[in-house]
VEXLUM-134604 format. One record per residue (C-alpha): z, x, y; residue in one letter. Coordinates in nm, 4 decimals. Layout:
residues N
{atom {Z, X, Y}, "a"}
...
END
This chain:
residues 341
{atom {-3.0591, 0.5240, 16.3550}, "x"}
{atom {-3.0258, 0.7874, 16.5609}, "x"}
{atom {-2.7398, 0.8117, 16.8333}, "x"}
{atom {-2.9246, 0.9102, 17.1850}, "x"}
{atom {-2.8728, 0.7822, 17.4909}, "x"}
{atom {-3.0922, 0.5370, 17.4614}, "x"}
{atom {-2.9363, 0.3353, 17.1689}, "x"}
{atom {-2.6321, 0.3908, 17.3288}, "x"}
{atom {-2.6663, 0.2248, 17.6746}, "x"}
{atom {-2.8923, -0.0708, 17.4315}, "x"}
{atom {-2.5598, -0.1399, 17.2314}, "x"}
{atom {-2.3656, -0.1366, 17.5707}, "x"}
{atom {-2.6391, -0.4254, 17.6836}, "x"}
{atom {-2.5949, -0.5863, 17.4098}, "x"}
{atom {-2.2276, -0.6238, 17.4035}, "x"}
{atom {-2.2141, -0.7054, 17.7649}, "x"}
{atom {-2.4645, -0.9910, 17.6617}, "x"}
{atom {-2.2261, -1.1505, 17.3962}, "x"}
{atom {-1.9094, -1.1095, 17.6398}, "x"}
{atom {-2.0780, -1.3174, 17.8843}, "x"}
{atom {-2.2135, -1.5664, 17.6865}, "x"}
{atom {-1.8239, -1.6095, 17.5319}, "x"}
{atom {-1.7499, -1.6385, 17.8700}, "x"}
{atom {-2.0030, -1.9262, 18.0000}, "x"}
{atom {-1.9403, -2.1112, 17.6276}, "x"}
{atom {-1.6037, -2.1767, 17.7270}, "x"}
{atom {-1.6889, -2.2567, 18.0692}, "x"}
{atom {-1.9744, -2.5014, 17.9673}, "x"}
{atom {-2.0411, -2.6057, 17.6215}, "x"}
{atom {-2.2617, -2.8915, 17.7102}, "x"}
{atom {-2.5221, -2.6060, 17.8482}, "x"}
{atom {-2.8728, -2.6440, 17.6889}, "x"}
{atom {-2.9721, -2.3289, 17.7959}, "x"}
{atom {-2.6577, -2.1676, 17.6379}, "x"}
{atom {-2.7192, -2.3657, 17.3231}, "x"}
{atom {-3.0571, -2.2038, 17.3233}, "x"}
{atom {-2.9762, -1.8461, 17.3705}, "x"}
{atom {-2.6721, -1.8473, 17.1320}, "x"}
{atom {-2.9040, -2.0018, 16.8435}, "x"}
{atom {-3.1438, -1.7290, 16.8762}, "x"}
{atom {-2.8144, -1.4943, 16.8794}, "x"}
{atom {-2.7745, -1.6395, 16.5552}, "x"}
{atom {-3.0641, -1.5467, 16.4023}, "x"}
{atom {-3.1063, -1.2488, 16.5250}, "x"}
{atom {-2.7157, -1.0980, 16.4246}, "x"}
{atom {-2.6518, -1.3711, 16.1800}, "x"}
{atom {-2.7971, -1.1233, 15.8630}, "x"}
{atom {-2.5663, -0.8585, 16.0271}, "x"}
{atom {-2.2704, -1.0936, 16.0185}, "x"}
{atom {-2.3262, -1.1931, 15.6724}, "x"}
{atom {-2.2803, -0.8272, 15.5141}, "x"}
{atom {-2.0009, -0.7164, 15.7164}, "x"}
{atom {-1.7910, -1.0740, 15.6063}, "x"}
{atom {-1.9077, -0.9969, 15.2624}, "x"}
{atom {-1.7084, -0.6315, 15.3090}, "x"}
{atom {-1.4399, -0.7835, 15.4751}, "x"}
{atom {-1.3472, -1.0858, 15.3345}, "x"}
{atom {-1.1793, -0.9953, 15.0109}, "x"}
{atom {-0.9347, -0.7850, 15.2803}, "x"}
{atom {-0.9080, -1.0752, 15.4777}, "x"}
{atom {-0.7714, -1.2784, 15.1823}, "x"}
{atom {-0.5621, -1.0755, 15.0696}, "x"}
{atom {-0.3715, -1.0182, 15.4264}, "x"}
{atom {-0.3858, -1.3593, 15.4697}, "x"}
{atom {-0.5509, -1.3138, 15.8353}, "x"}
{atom {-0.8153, -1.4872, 15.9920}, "x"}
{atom {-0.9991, -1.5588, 16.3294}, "x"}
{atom {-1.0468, -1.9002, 16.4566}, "x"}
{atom {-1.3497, -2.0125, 16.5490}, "x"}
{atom {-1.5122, -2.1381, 16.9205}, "x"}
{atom {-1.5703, -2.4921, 16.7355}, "x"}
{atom {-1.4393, -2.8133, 16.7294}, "x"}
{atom {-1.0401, -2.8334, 16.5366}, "x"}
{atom {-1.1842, -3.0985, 16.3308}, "x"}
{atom {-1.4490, -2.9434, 16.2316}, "x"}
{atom {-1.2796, -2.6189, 16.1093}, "x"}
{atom {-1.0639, -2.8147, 15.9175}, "x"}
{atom {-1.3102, -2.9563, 15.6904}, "x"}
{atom {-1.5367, -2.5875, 15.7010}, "x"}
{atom {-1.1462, -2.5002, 15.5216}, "x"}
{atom {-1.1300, -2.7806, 15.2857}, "x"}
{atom {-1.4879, -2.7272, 15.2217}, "x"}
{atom {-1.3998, -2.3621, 15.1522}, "x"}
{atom {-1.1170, -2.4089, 14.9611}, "x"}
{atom {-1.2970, -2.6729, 14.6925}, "x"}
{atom {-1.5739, -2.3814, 14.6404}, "x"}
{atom {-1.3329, -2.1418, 14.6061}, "x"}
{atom {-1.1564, -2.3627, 14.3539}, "x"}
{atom {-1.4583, -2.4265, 14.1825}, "x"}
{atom {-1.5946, -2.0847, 14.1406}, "x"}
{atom {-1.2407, -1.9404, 13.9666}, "x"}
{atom {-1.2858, -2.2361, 13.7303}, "x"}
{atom {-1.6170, -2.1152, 13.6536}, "x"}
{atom {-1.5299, -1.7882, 13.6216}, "x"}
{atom {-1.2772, -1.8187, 13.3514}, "x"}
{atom {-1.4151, -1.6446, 13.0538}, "x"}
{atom {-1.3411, -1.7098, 12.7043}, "x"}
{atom {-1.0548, -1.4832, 12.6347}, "x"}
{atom {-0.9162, -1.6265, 12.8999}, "x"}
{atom {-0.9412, -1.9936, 12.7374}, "x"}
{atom {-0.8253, -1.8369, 12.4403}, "x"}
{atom {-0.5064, -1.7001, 12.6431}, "x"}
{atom {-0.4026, -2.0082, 12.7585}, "x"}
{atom {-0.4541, -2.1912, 12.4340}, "x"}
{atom {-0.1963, -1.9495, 12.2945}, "x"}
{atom {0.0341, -1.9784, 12.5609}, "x"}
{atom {0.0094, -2.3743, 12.5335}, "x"}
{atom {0.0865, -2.3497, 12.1653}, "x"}
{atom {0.3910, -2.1113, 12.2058}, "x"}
{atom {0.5255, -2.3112, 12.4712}, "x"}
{atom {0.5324, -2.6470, 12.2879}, "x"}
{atom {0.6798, -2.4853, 11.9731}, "x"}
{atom {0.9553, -2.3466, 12.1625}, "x"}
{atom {1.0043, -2.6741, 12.3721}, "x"}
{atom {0.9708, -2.4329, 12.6980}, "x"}
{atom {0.7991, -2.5788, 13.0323}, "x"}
{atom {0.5786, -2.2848, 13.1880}, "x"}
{atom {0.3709, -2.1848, 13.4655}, "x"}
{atom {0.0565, -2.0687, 13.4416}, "x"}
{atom {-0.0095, -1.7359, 13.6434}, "x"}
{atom {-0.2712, -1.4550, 13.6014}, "x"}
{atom {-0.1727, -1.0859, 13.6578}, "x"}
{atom {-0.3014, -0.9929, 14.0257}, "x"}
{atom {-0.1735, -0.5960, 14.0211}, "x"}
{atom {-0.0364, -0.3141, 13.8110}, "x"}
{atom {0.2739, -0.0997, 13.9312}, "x"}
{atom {0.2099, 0.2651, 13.9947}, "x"}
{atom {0.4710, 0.5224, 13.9309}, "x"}
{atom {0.7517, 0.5120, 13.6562}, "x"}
{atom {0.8704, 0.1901, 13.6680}, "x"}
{atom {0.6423, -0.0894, 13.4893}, "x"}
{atom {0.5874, -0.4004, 13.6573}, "x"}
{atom {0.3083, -0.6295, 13.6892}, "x"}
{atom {0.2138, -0.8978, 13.9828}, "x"}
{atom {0.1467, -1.1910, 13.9188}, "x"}
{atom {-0.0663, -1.4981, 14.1407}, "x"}
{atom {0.2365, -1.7415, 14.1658}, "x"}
{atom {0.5457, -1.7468, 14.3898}, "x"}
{atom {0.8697, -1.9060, 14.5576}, "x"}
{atom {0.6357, -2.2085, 14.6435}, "x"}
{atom {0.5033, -2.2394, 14.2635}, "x"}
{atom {0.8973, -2.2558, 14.1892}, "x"}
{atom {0.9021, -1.9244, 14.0860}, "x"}
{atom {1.2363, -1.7914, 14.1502}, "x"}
{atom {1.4156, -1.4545, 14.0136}, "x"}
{atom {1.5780, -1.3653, 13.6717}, "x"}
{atom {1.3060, -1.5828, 13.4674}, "x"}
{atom {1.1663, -1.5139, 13.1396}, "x"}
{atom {0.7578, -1.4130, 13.1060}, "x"}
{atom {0.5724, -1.4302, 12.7816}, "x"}
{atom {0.1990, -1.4904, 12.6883}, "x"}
{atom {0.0302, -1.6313, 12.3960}, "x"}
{atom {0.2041, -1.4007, 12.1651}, "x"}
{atom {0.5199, -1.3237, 12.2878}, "x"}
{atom {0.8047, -1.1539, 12.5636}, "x"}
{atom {0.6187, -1.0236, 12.8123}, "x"}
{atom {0.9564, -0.9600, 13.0724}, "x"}
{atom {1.1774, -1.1213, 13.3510}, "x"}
{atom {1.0954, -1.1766, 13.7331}, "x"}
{atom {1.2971, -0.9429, 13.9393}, "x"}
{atom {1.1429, -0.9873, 14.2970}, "x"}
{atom {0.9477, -1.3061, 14.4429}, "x"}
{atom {0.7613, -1.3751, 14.7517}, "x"}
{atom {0.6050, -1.7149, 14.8466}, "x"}
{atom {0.2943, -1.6628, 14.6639}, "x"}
{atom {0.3240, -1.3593, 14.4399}, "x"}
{atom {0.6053, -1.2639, 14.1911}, "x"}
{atom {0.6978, -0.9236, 14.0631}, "x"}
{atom {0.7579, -0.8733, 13.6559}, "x"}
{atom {0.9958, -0.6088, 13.5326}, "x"}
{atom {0.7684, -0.5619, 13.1885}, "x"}
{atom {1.0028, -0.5345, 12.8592}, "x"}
{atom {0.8611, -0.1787, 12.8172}, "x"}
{atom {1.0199, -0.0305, 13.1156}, "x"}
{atom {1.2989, 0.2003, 13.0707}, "x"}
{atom {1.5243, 0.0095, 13.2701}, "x"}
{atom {1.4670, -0.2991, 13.0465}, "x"}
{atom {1.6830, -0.4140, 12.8035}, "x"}
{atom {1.6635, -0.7506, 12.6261}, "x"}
{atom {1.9229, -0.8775, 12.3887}, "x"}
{atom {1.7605, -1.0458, 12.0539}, "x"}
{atom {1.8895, -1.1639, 11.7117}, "x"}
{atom {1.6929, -1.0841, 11.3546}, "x"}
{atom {1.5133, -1.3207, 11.1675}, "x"}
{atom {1.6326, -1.4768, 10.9809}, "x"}
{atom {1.9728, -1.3664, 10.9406}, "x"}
{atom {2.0344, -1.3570, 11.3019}, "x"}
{atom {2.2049, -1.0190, 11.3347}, "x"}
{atom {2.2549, -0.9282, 11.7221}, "x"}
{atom {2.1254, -0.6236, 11.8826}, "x"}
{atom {1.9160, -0.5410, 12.1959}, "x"}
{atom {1.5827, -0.3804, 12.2748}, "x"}
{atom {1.5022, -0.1213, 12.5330}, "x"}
{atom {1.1459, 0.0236, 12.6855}, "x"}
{atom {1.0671, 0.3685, 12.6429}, "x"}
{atom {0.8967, 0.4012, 13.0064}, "x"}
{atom {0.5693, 0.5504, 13.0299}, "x"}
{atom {0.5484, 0.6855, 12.6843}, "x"}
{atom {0.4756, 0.3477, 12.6127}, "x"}
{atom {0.2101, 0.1957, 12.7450}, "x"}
{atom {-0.1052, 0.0374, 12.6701}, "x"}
{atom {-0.1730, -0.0872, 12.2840}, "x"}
{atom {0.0605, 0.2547, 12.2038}, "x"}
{atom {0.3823, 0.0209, 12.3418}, "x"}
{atom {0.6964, 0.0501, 12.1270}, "x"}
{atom {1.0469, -0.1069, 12.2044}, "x"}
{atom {1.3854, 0.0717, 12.0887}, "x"}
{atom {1.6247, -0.1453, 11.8509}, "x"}
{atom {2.0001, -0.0957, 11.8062}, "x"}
{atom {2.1695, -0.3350, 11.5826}, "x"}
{atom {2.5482, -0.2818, 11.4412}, "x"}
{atom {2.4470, -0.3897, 11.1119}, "x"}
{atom {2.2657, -0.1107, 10.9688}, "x"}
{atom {2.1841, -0.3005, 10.7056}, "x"}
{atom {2.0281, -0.5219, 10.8658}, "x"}
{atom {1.7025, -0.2984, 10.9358}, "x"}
{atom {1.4009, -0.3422, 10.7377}, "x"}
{atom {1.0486, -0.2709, 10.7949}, "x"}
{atom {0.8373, -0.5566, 10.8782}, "x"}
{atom {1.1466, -0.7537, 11.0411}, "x"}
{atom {1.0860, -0.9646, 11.3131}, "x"}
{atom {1.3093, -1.0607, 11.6082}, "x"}
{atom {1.3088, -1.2989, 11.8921}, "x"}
{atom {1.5180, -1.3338, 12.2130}, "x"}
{atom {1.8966, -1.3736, 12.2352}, "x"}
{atom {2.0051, -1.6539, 12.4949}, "x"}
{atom {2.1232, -1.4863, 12.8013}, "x"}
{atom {2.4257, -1.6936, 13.0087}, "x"}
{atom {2.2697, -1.9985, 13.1569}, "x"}
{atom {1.9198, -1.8920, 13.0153}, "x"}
{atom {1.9128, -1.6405, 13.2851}, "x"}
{atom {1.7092, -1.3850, 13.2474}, "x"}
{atom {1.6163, -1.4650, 12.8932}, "x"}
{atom {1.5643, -1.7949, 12.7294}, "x"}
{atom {1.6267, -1.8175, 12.3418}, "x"}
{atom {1.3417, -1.7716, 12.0592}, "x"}
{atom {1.1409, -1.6340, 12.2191}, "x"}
{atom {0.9027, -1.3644, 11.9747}, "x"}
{atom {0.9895, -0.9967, 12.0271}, "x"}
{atom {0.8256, -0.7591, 11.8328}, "x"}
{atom {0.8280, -0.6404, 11.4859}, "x"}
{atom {1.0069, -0.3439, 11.2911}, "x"}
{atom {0.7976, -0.0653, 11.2454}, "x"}
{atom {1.0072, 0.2115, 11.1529}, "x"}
{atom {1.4015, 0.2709, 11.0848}, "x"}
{atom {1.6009, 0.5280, 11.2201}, "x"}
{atom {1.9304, 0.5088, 11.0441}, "x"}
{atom {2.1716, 0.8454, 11.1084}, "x"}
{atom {2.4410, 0.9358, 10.8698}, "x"}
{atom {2.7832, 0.8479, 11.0825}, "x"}
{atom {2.6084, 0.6568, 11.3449}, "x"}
{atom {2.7823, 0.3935, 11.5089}, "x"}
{atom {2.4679, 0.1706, 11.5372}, "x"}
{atom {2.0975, 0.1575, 11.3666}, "x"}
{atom {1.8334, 0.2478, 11.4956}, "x"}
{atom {1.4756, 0.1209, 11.4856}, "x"}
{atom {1.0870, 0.0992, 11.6903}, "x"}
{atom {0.9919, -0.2161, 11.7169}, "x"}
{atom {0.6429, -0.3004, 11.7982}, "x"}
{atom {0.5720, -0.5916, 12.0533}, "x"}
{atom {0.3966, -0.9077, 12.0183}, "x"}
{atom {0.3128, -0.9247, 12.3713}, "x"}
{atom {-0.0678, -0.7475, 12.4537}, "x"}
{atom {0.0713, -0.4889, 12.7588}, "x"}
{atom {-0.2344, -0.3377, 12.7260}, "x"}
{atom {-0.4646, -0.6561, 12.8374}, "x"}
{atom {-0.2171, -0.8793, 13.0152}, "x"}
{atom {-0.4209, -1.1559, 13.2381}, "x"}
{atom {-0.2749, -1.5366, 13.1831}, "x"}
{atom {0.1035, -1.5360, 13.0939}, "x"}
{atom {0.3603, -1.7915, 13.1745}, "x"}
{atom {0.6431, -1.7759, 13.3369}, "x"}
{atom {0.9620, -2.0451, 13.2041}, "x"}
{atom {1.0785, -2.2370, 13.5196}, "x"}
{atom {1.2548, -2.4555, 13.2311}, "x"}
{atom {1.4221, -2.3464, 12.9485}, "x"}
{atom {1.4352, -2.5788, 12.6224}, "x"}
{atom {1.7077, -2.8104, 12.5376}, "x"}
{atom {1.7429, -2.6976, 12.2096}, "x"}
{atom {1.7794, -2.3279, 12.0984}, "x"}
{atom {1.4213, -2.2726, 11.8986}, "x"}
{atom {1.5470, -2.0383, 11.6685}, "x"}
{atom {1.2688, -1.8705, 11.4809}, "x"}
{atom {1.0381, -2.1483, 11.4759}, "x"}
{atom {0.7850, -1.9686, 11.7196}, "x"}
{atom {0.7580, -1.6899, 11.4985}, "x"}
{atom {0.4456, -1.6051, 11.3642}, "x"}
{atom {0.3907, -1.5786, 11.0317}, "x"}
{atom {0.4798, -1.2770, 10.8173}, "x"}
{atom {0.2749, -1.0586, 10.6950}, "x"}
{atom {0.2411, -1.1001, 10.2883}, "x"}
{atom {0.4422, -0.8521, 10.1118}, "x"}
{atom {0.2287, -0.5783, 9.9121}, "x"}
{atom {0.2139, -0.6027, 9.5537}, "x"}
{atom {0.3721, -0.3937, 9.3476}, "x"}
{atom {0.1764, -0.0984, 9.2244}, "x"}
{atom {0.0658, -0.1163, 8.8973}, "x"}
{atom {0.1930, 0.2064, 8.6501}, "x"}
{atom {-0.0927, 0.3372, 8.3926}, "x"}
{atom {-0.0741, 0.6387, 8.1870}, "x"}
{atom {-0.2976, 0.8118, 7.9793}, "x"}
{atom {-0.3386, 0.8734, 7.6338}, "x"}
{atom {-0.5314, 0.4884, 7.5356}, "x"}
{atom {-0.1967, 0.3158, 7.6591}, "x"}
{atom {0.0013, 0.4985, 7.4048}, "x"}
{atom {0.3615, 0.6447, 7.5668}, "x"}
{atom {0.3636, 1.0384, 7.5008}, "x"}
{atom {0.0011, 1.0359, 7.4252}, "x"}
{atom {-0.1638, 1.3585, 7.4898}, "x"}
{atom {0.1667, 1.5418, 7.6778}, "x"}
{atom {0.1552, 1.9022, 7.5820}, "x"}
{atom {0.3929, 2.1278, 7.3826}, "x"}
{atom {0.6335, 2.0103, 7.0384}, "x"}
{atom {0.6682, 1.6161, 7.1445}, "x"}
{atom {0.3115, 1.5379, 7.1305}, "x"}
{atom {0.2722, 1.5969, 6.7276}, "x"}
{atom {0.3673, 1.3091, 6.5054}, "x"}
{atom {0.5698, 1.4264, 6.1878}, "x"}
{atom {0.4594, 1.3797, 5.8828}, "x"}
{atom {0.5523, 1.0872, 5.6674}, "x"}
{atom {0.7645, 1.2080, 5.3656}, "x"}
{atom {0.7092, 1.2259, 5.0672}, "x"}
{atom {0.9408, 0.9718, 4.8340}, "x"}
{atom {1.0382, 1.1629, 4.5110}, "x"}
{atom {0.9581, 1.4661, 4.3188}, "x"}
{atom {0.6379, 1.6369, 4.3968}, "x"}
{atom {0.3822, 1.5385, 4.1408}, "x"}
{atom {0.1366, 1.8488, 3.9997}, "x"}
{atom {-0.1181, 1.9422, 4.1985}, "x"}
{atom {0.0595, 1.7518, 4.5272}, "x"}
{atom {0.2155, 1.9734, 4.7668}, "x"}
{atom {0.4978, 1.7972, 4.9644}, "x"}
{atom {0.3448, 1.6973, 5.2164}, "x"}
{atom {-0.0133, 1.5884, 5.2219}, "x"}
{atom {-0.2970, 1.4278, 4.9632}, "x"}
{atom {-0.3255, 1.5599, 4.6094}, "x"}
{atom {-0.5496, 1.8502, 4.5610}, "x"}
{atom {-0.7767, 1.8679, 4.2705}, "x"}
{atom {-0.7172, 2.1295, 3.9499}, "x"}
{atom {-0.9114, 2.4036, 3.8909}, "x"}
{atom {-1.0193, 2.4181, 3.5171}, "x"}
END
């Protein structure tokens, strides 16, 4: 459309129009002729209305703001409960099956460990160096600060800010992380730190330092340590596995990369303990190891025989001897050879 004068002075019509028909509405709402006039309003802006609520409702959800309406109190109340059901039922029908499969997982961990959890689904990523994750559950969920986080396979972090709807997660990976945790199944203590942004995604790796160097072994598994009063950290819960050693000559401590349990790189449902268990889990919510390799299997060449067909003096057998005097015609070593007549 173009912008002339003349669509200019028809919008200023029209708005005039709607500011006056506000006006009489409030003045008289029992007017038939008002009735009239605002239902053919209706349809005439009411396609118009639809697309720019479509744009702007997912803002106005997320600020929280919204207009009331020129009807009835009752009324709006139940167009909200009404709302809210739909709303209710479309999430529920838009849970997918990875989803399902997420909170299966979580349900399972949870029960091993004897922890009670709330459900929550990860609303927003943090930007920048720190890394922290939002999640869709807050102060009135009885989310409160310094809790432990973990999905369907393991430590996922600790809240470290909450609002009344939305809590903030301080993910183990972070730099500024650190986690104490014992080794299965010995229990030797260490701790775990993030590695910042190096680490993110599916290429996430924690640092372990342990005092017992000894103790490090590839494949290794650890879980949390119990923090005082379960606060940040609750006990047992799965870490991450050793995936390489980095022992120094004269180091005080070892050193190891531990890879996490915990998906970083597709976190949606996780859980967040507003209950820790009554009885320290141990390693019971470990998963299970991975088998051990076999052993490879030595051949050598030759038919099976040792030294078989090595090069230079060893690979000649020596001749059996010869018991006694040389008979005529024999030589000493070898068969008889025939006469000449």
């Amino acid at each position: 459309m173009r912008d002339t004068r003349r669509s200019r002075l028809a919008l200023a019509i029209a708005l005039a129009a709607a500011l006056i028909l506000i006006a009489v509405s409030y003045q008289n709402r029992s007017s038939s002729l008002i009735s009239a006039a605002r239902s053919a309003a209706g349809s005439v802006f009411g396609g118009a209305e639809r697309a720019v609520a479509s744009v702007t409702r997912p803002v106005g959800r997320f600020f929280g703001a919204g207009v009331a309406g020129t009807g009835s109190s009752g009324q709006s109340a139940a167009m909200q409960r009404q709302l809210i059901m739909m709303r209710t039922e479309l999430s529920a029908a838009r849970l997918t099956k990875a989803e399902y499969r997420q909170l299966g997982r979580l349900l399972q961990v949870s029960g091993r460990g004897g922890y009670r959890v709330l459900a929550a689904s990860a609303i927003a990523f943090g930007q920048g160096y720190q890394q922290t994750v939002t999640l869709d559950a807050g102060r009135a969920d009885g989310v409160r600060p310094q809790q432990t986080v973990l999905d369907g396979d393991g430590l996922v972090g600790q809240v470290v800010s909450v609002s009344a709807r939305t809590c903030t997660v301080q993910l183990a990976t972070d730099a500024s992380s650190v986690t104490g945790v014992r080794l299965a199944p010995a229990g030797q203590i260490g701790w775990v730190t993030g590695v910042g942004r190096r680490g993110r995604g599916s290429d996430a790796l924690l640092k372990l330092q342990v005092l017992d160097t000894a103790a490090l072994k590839i494949g290794g598994q650890l879980v949390t340590a119990a923090s005082v009063k379960d606060r940040p950290f609750v006990p047992g819960v799965p870490v991450g596995t050793i995936v390489s050693v980095r022992n120094r000559a004269g180091a005080m401590t070892g050193q190891a990369l531990v890879r996490p349990f915990a998906q970083f790189s597709g976190l949606d449902v996780v859980g967040i303990v507003v209950s820790p268990p009554r009885h320290d889990p141990r390693y019971s919510v470990l998963p299970p190891a991975p088998p051990k390799p076999p052993p490879p299997v030595r051949t050598s060449s030759g038919h099976g025989r040792p030294g078989a067909g090595r090069s230079g003096s060893g690979s000649r057998r020596p001749s059996p001897a010869v018991s006694g005097p040389a008979q005529p015609g024999q030589t000493a070593a070898g068969p008889p050879r025939a006469r000449r007549r």
